[in-house]
Every structure is written in structure tokens, then in C-alpha cells.
C-alpha positions, 0 to 999 in steps of 0.5 A: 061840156065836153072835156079833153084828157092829156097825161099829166106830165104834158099838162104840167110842162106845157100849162105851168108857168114857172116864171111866176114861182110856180115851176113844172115838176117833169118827175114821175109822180102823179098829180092831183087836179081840182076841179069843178065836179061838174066838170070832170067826166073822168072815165074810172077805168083811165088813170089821165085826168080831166082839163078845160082845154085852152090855148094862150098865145104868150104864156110869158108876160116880163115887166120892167116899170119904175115906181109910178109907172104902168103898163098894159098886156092883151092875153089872147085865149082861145076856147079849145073845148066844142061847148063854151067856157066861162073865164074867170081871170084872177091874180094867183100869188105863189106861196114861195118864190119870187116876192109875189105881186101886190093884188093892188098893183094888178087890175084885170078886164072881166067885162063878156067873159063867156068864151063859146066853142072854138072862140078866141078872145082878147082881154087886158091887164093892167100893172100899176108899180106904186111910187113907193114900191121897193127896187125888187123882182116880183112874180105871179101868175093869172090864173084863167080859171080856178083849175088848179093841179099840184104834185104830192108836197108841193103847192097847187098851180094854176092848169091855165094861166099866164105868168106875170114878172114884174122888175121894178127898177130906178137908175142906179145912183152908184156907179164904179166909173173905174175898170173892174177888172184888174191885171197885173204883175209883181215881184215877190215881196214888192207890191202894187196898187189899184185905185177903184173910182165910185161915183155917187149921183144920188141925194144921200150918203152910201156906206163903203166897205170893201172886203175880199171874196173868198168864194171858191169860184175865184180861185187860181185856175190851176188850183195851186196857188192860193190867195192869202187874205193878209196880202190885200189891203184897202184905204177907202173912206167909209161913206161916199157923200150925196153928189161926189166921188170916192176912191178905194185903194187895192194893194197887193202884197205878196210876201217874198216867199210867195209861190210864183204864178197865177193868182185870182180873186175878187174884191166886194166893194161893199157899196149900197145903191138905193135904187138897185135891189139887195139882191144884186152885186155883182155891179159893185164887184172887182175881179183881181188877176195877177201873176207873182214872179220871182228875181233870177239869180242866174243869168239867162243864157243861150248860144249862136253860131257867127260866120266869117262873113258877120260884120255885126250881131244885133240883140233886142229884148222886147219886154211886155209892161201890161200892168207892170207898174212904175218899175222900167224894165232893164237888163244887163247884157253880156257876150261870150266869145269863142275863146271865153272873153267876156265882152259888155254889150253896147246898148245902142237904143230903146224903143216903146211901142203900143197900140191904139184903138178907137173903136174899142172900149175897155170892159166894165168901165162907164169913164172911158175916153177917146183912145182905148190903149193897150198895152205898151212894150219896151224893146232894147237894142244891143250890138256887137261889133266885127265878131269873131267866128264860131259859137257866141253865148249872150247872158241875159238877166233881167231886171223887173221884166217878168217875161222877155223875148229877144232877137239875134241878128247876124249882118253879114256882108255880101 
């Protein structure tokens, strides 16, 4: 037979399959291949090494079954040598990586595996997932042939072969029906709650225990403010019974002597779901941001100029209420005059306003109804009647508003 040579880096990134633990080493080193001396025309003088060329359309084979379940794939080789080539197809497991594919669950067509020069041909393999089979990924390959290369301390993988993942998968039983991600704002030394909705569709009890991450990917972007583990607490039961639902209360406490500003972190709910694998939890995890603010004790101030023509100065202090909690906002008002006198505003009205969409859905919550609301902002309404002239000051201190704006409106007369 006539073989074909090809350096061993193009041999190992085209013809290794990774997706089945088996992944290309692209480093300068040189590989040792293993083959059928009969095979193997190697030239002494030509360090490249000898392969049975064949080409596979679909190098990557990805399952998703339940247990019970099967499902069939057509590998279509074509015989790249000008002399024909015996196949011989078989389930190749790595020794590390993914959990590797039972042989039982694998059958592979060996009917006319002759394949003469330039000839292509079709075969199947058939997965079968047993019904007692554990939520997990497995990987694996099919090997075409027992050719097989490998690098200096690292296992042997096949030259031709076509990876095979298997997901063997079940519908989630658990669900956090609640949003999980949390925002919010709190004074220093106050705090808020959360309340996290899990729901539990499955025929037997899960256990709950929530705890605070701490990995160093949830830390304040600005590196500064640091979560202290005693400011979160949790009221949860520990197991949600088959058939119901269960709540897990976060409270966040920051002491009084807080530092103000962006805080982060996320809350592991600690949940088991039967029918997911161990080795997924992001599902049950709930990313935490709020910011800790502090009360002035300063009022804030700013000036305007009033002309002869102003018949009236209208104030509004617009404050946002996104994830504020129970408090109203509220503020004491005062203007300054020209001369000094201090003048108490009028409040004259308070307005909410919000927004709503029907087309939007609020992230990572699977219990969302009709309206997908933001959030509302409360807007006071303060004047002062018939001015004099000259250069005003207004004092503004807030009261459980973290943040304001505010519009000053002279009406003049024509």
C-alpha cells in the first residue's frame, strides 16, 4: 500500500479529536506513531511519519439523551490512499478526561468494512443511555483504525477517529423560580431583605444550605470595598419536601461604620437537583449588588440667579427607588434669599412614575408574569412664590434618597 506522509504537528491538529479527552498537543515535540509494520514505508532519511490517509466529514459527533433513550449517527469516511484499506471501527475510552463512554452503551456497524482507493463509505453507530445511567457528560472517541499517535507523557490517541459526547440529561426538578440577581441600595447600619423562591417538582425531599461565596471573581469591581461575611445572614429551611415550594431569606447588614459604595458577591443556595449533574451550579446560585450609602449631615446646596421679571421658582427633586426598599424618600427644603432670610419651601406635589413593558422578561427568573416593570422614581414638587431679585441659594437634605436630581424653574412673566 501506498502510504502518505504529513508532519506530525498537521497530523496531530487535524486527526485528533479533543472533544473526547484526547485533545492536540500543538508543542514542538515529536510524536511516536504506532502502526502496522507492514504498513509503515518510512524513508530512514525523512524524520515525517507515515499514516493511512482518510478523510471524515464530521470529526465531532455531540449527544444529548436521557436515560432509555438512543440515537444513531452515519460516519461517512473516504479512503484517501490509491490501494484499499480495511477499517476497523471500534469505541477508543481516554485514560483521562471526561467520564469516558460505557462500551455497552456503543454498537458499531462492521458489516464490508473493505474500503478500496478513493471510495467512501457510510456506517452507523448506535448510543443506547441505560435507564439507570447517571446525569453526567461522557466523552469517547471511534477510532477507524488501531493507528494511534502520542506525545512524550502523554497517552496514545487515535490518528483517525471521530469524537463522540454523550450529555445524558433529565428535566430539572429544582428550580429557583425567583430572580437571582439581586440589586439594591442601603443605608449604613440599616439593612435589606431578599426572599429567593425554590420550587421542588421532583418525587423526594432536597436538602438547602445557603452560604456566601467568596471567590475572588465577586469582588467589588473597584477592589476596594470588600464584603464582610458577618453582614449576610440566611433564614431557610433545610430540605424543600417533594411537590412544594420554599423560601430563602438574604439579609444584608452592613454595620454603620461601613465604607460607602459598590459591593458584590454571590449567595450559593446550596441546592441538589437529582436530575442535574454534581457538576453544575451555577443554576442554584445568586449574584448579590448593592450599594452602601451614608446619611449627610450637611445639607446639599446650590445657587440661581432670579430676575425682576420672576413671578415664581419651582424646585423638583426627582429620586430614583430601584431596589430601595420599604423607606420613602423625603426631603427638607429651604431657600435662602438675597439678604440672608431663610424661607421654608412649599411642597405643592408628589408624583411616582415607572415604566412598563410587555415584551421584556426579567433575567434568570422562570415566574415572571404579564408586566415586567422597572423601576419607579418619585419626583417632589416644591415653589416659591413672587422672589425677590438677585442671587437665591436652596439647601437640600435628603432623607433615605441615595441619589437625587433636581430642576429649578424660574417663571417669568411676558
Amino acid at each position: 500500500m501506498n502510504t502518505r506522509t504529513i508532519v506530525a504537528l498537521t497530523l496531530a491538529a487535524m486527526l485528533v479529536v479533543p472533544a473526547a479527552g484526547v485533545a492536540a498537543n500543538t508543542q514542538s515535540q515529536s510524536p511516536v506513531t504506532d502502526v502496522d509494520p507492514a504498513l509503515s514505508q518510512e524513508d530512514p532519511d525523512d524524520t515525517e511519519r507515515n499514516y493511512t490517509r482518510l478523510y471524515v466529514d464530521d470529526q465531532y459527533q455531540n449527544l444529548r439523551l436521557q436515560p432509555g433513550e438512543s440515537e444513531t449517527i452515519t460516519i461517512t469516511v473516504e479512503n484517501g490512499e490509491d490501494e484499499a484499506v480495511d477499517l476497523s471501527p471500534h469505541l477508543f475510552v481516554p485514560p483521562r478526561g471526561e467520564r469516558p463512554i460505557d462500551e455497552e452503551w456503543v454498537t458499531i456497524e462492521t458489516d464490508d468494512l473493505e474500503l478500496d482507493a478513493g471510495e467512501t463509505r457510510e456506517f452507523n453507530v448506535t448510543v443506547d443511555v441505560p435507564e439507570d445511567a447517571a446525569i453526567n457528560r461522557y466523552g469517547g472517541a471511534v477510532a477507524l483504525t488501531d493507528e494511534t499517535i502520542s506525545y512524550p507523557g502523554r497517552p496514545a490517541q487515535p490518528v483517525n477517529g471521530v469524537s463522540l459526547s454523550v450529555e445524558v440529561w433529565q428535566e430539572p426538578t429544582v428550580r429557583v423560580v425567583s430572580d437571582t440577581y439581586v440589586h439594591s441600595q442601603v443605608q449604613a447600619g440599616d439593612s435589606f431583605t431578599r426572599e429567593i423562591v425554590v420550587e421542588n417538582t421532583g418525587d423526594e425531599a432536597v436538602p438547602v444550605n445557603p452560604e456566601l461565596a467568596t471567590d475572588d471573581r465577586y469582588r467589588p469591581y473597584d477592589d476596594r470595598n470588600t464584603l464582610d461575611r458577618s453582614w449576610v445572614s440566611f433564614d431557610a429551611p433545610n430540605e424543600i419536601p417533594a411537590g412544594e415550594k420554599a423560601t430563602v431569606a438574604v439579609t444584608v447588614s452592613p454595620p454603620g461604620d461601613a465604607d460607602r459604595g459598590d459591593y458584590r458577591a454571590e449567595v450559593d443556595l446550596g441546592l441538589k437537583d437529582p436530575a442535574r449533574s454534581e457538576q453544575s451550579s451555577h443554576w442554584q446560585r445568586v449574584n448579590v449588588r448593592f450599594q452602601v450609602w451614608t446619611q449627610p449631615e450637611e445639607p446639599f446646596e446650590t445657587s440661581f440667579e432670579v430676575s425682576e421679571d420672576t413671578e415664581d421658582v419651582t424646585l423638583e427633586l426627582a429620586a430614583g427607588r430601584y431596589g430601595a426598599g420599604d423607606a420613602n424618600a423625603d426631603f427638607d427644603v429651604t431657600f435662602v434669599a438675597p439678604d440672608g432670610e431663610t424661607v421654608d419651601a412649599e411642597r405643592v406635589s408628589v408624583t411616582n412614575s415607572g415604566s412598563v413593558n410587555l415584551g421584556e422578561t426579567r433575567r434568570a427568573t422562570t415566574d415572571d408574569g404579564t408586566y415586567a416593570s422597572g423601576g419607579e422614581r418619585q419626583t417632589f414638587e416644591y415653589r416659591l412664590e413672587d422672589p425677590d431679585a438677585g442671587s437665591w441659594t436652596v439647601e437640600i437634605m435628603p432623607e433615605n434618597a441615595m441619589q437625587f436630581s433636581y430642576d429649578i424653574v424660574r417663571n417669568e412673566s411676558d
